[in-house]
C-alpha positions as CSV (number, residue, x, y, z in Angstrom):
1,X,-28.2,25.1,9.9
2,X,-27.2,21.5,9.7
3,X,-23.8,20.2,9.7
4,X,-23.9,19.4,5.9
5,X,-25.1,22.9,5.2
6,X,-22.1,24.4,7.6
7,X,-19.6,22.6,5.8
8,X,-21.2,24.0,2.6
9,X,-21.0,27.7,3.8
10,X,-17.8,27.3,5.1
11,X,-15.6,26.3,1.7
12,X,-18.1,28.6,0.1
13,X,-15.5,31.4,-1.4
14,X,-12.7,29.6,-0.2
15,X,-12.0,26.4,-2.5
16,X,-10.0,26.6,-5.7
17,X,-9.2,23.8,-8.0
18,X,-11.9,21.9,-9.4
19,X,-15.4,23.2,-10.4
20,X,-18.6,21.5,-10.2
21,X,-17.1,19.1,-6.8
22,X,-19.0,20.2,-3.5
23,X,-18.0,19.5,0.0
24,X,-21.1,17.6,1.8
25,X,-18.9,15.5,4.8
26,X,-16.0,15.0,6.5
27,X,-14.7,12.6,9.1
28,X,-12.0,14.0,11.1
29,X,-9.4,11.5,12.6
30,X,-6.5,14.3,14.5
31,X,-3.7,13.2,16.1
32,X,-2.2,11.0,13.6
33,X,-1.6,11.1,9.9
34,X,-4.3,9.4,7.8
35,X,-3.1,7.4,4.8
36,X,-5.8,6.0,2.4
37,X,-9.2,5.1,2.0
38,X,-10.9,1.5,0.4
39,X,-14.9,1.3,0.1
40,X,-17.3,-1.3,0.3
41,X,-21.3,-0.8,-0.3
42,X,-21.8,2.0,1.9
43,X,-19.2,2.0,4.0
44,X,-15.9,3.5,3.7
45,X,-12.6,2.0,5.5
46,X,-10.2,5.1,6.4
47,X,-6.3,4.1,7.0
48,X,-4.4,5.9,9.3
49,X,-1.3,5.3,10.8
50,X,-2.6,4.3,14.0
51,X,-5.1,1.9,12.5
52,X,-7.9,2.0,10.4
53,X,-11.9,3.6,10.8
54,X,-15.3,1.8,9.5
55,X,-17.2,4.7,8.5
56,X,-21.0,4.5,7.1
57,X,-21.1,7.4,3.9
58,X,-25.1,6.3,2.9
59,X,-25.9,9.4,4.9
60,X,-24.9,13.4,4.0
61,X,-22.5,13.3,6.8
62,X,-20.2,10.1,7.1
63,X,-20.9,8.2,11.0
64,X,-18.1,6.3,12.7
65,X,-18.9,2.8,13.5
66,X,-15.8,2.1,14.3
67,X,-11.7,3.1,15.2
68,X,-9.5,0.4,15.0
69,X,-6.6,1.3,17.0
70,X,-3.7,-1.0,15.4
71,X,-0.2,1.0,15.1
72,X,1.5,0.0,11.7
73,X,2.7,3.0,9.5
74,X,1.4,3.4,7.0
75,X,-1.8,1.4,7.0
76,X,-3.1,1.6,3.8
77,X,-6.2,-0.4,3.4
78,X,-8.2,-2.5,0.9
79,X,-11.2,-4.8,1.5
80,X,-12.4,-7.9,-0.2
81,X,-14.9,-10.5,-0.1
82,X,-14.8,-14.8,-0.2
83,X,-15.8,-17.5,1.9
84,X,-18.9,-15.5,2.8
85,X,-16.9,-12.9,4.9
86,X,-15.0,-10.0,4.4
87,X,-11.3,-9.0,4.9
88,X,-9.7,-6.1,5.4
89,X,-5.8,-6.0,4.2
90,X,-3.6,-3.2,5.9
91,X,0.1,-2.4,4.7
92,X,2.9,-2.2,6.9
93,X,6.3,-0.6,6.3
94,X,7.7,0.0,9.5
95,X,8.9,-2.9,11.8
96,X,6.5,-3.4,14.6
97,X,6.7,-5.1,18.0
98,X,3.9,-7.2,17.3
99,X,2.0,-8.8,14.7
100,X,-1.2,-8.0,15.8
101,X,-2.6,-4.7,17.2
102,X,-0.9,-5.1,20.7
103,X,2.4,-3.4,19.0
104,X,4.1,-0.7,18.7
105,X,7.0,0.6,16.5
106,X,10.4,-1.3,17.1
107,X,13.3,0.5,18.6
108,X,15.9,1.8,15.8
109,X,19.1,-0.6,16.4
110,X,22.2,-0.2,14.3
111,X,20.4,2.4,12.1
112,X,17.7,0.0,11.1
113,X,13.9,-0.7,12.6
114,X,13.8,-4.4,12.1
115,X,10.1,-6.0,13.3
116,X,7.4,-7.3,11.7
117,X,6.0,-5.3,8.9
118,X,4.1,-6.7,6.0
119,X,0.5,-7.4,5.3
120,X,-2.2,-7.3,8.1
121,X,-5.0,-9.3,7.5
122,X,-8.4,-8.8,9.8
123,X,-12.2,-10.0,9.6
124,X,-14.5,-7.1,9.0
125,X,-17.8,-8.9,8.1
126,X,-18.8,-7.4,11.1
127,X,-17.7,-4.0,10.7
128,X,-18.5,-3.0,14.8
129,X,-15.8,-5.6,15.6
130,X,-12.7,-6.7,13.2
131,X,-10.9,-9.6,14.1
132,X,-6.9,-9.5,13.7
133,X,-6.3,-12.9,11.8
134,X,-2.6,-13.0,10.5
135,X,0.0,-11.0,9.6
136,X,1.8,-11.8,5.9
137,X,5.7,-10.6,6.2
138,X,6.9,-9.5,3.5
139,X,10.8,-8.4,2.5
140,X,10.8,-4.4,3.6
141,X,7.2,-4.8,4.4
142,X,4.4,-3.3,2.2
143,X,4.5,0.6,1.2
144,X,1.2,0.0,-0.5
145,X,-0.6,-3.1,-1.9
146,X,-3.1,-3.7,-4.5
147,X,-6.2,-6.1,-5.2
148,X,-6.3,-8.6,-8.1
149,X,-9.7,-9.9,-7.9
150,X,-10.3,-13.7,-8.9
151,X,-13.3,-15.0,-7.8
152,X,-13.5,-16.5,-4.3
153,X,-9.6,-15.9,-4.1
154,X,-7.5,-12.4,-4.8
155,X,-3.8,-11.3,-5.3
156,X,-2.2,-9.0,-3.3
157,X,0.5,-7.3,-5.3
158,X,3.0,-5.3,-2.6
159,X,4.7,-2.7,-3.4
160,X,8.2,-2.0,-0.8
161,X,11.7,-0.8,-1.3
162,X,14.9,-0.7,0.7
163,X,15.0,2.5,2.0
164,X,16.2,5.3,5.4
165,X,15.9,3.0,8.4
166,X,14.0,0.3,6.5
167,X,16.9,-1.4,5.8
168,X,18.1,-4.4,7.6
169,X,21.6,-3.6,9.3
170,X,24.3,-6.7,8.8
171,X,23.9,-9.9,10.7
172,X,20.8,-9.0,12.0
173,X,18.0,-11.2,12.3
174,X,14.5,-10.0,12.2
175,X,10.7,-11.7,14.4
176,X,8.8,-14.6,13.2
177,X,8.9,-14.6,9.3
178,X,11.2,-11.7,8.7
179,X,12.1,-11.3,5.1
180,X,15.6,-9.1,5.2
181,X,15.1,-5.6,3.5
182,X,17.9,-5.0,1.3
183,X,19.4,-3.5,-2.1
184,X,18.3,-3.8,-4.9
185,X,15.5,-5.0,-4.1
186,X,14.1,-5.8,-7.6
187,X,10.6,-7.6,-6.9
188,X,7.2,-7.4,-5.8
189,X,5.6,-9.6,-3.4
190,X,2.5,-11.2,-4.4
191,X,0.3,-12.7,-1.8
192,X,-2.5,-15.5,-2.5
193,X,-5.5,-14.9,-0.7
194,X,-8.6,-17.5,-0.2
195,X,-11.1,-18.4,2.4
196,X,-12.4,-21.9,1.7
197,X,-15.5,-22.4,3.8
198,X,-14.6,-18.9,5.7
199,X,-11.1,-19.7,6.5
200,X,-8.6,-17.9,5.6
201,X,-5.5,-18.8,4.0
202,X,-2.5,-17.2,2.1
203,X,0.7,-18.2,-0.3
204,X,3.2,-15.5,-0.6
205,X,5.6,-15.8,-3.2
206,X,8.4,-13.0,-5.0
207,X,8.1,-12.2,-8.2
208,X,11.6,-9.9,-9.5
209,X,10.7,-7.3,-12.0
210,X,13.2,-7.1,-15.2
211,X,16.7,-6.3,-14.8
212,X,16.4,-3.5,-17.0
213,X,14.1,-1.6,-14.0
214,X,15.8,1.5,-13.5
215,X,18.2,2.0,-10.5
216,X,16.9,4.6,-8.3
217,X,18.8,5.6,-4.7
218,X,20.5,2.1,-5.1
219,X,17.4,0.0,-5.6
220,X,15.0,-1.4,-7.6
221,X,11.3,-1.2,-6.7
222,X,7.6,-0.4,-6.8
223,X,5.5,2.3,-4.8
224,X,1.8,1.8,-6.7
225,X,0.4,-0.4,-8.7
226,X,-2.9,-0.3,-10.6
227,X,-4.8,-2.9,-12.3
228,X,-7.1,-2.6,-15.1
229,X,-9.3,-6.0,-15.2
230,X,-11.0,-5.6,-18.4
231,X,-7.5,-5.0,-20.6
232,X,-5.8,-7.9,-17.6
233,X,-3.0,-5.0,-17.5
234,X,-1.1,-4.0,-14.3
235,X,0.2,-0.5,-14.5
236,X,3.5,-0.1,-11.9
237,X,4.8,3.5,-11.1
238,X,8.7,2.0,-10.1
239,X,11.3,4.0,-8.3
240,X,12.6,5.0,-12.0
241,X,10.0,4.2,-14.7
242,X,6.8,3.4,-15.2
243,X,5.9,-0.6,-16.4
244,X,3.2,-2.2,-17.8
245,X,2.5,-6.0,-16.7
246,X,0.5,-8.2,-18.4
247,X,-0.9,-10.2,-15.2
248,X,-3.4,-12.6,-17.6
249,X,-1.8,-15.2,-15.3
250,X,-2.0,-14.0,-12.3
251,X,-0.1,-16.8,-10.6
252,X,2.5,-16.1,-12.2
253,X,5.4,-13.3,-12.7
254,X,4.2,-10.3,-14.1
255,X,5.3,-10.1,-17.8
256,X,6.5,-6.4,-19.0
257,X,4.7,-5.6,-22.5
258,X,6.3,-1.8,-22.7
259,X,8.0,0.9,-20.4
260,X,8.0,4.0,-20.4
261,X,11.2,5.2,-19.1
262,X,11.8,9.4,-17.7
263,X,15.8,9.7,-17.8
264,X,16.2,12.4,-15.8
265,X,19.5,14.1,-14.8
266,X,18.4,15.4,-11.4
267,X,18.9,12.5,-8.7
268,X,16.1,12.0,-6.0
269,X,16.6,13.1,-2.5
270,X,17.3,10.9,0.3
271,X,14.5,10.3,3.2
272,X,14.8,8.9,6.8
273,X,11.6,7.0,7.0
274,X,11.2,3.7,4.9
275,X,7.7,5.0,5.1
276,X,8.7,8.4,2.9
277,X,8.7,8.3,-1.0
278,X,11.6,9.7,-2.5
279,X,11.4,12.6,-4.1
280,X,13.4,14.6,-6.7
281,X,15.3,17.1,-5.7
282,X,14.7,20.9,-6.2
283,X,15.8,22.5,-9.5
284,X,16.1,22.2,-13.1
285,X,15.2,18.5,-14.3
286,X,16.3,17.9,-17.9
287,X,14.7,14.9,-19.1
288,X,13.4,12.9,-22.1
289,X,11.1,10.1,-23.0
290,X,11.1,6.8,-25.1
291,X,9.4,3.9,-25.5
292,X,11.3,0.7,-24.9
293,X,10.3,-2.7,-25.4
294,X,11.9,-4.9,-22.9
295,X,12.9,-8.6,-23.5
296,X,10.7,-11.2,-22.9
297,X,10.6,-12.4,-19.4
């Protein structure tokens, strides 16, 4: 029986939830905690939070070509192409020792894990050997981060938020670039990507989102963001509401057209990691729903 078939037989009887969806692969990565996934033609880039895998899926059964051993919780992944290569952009939220992927995770001083944490940024045209090119630091690194495609350039919209041991303790002073971590918070990054004749370059700049954003555990912030290019609509799930951003001017600061705001009178739990998204607590959640039209920013 081949693997494909095995895998078949075994969640035969044994998967529940949606119909019609058969298992025909897997590609295990133990030892770690795998974060996300970003696809490319026929490969597929796996994050983890020890680094990242190249995986070929034109087959039944997905084949490594290659683990990326780069330690950066929690390494969630997208991939782009300009200047005739490709890039591979990894998100970090917890302060490393280094930029590249010689680091490890910072030592917790004074209750906070200050290193360099943002956007990775490596060379994956050749997907049997990336090649670490820059790291973008960004203020409480990068949770998660999102592609705006624009031709031969992109923006990176980066989602963070002051949080657990995230935060930057008093008077301290962070590696390189360090952007402090602190409350409220209330931006995005966005990050301008381009590759003029195959080199790359960046601009990063901070874009606040309304005052109005909900307060949530003494911040105001972002944890995804989704883009729809046809409608030129960004779609942000915040730490309190949900917002929609026209980003037909992508250079510029996202403009709210509408949120939909959840008041809820349960507060979200606390975490420990920067890394952890908050939660809401356990019990009865009385909530409503309205539509608000913010003002014009």
């Amino acid at each position: 029986m081949g693997d494909g078939a095995q895998l078949q037989a075994a969640a035969a009887g044994t998967s529940v939830g949606t119909t019609g969806m058969t298992l025909v692969g897997n590609a295990d990565r133990d030892g770690t905690i795998n974060s996300d996934l970003a696809f490319w033609g026929n490969l597929a880039y796996a994050g983890n939070y020890d680094g990242f895998r190249i995986l070929d899926i034109s087959g039944p059964q997905p084949q490594l070509i290659k683990d990326q051993r780069c330690r950066g919780p929690q390494n969630d992944v997208s991939v782009y192409e300009m200047g005739g290569k490709r890039f591979l952009f990894q998100s970090i939220d917890s302060g490393q020792t280094a930029e590249d992927c010689s680091s490890a995770d910072a030592p917790i001083v004074n209750g906070g894990r200050v290193g360099y944490e943002g956007v990775r940024v490596f060379d994956v045209t050749d997907p049997t050997a990336p090649k670490f090119i820059d790291m973008i630091q960004t203020a409480c690194g990068s949770h998660t981060h999102t592609i705006v495609p624009a031709g031969e350039k992109a923006y990176i919209y980066v989602s963070s938020y002051p949080l657990g041991s995230g935060i930057t303790p008093p008077g301290v002073v962070g590696p390189g670039d360090y952007r402090a971590c602190t409350a409220p918070h209330q931006k995005i990054s966005i990050i301008e990507v381009s590759a003029p004749g195959g080199t790359f370059a960046s601009n990063l700049s901070e874009e606040p989102l309304s005052s109005d954003t909900t307060m949530a555990l003494g911040f105001q912030a972002c944890h995804d963001i989704q883009v729809y290019m046809p409608k030129k609509v960004a779609v942000a799930s915040c730490a309190g509401d949900t917002q929609i951003w026209s980003i037909a001017t992508r250079r510029t600061r996202p403009r709210a057209t509408a949120r939909r705001i959840r008041i809820s009178a349960a507060r979200p739990r606390p975490t420990s990691s920067s890394s952890c998204t908050a939660r809401s607590s356990a019990g009865t959640e009385r909530s409503s729903e309205r539509w608000t039209r913010p003002a014009a920013v």
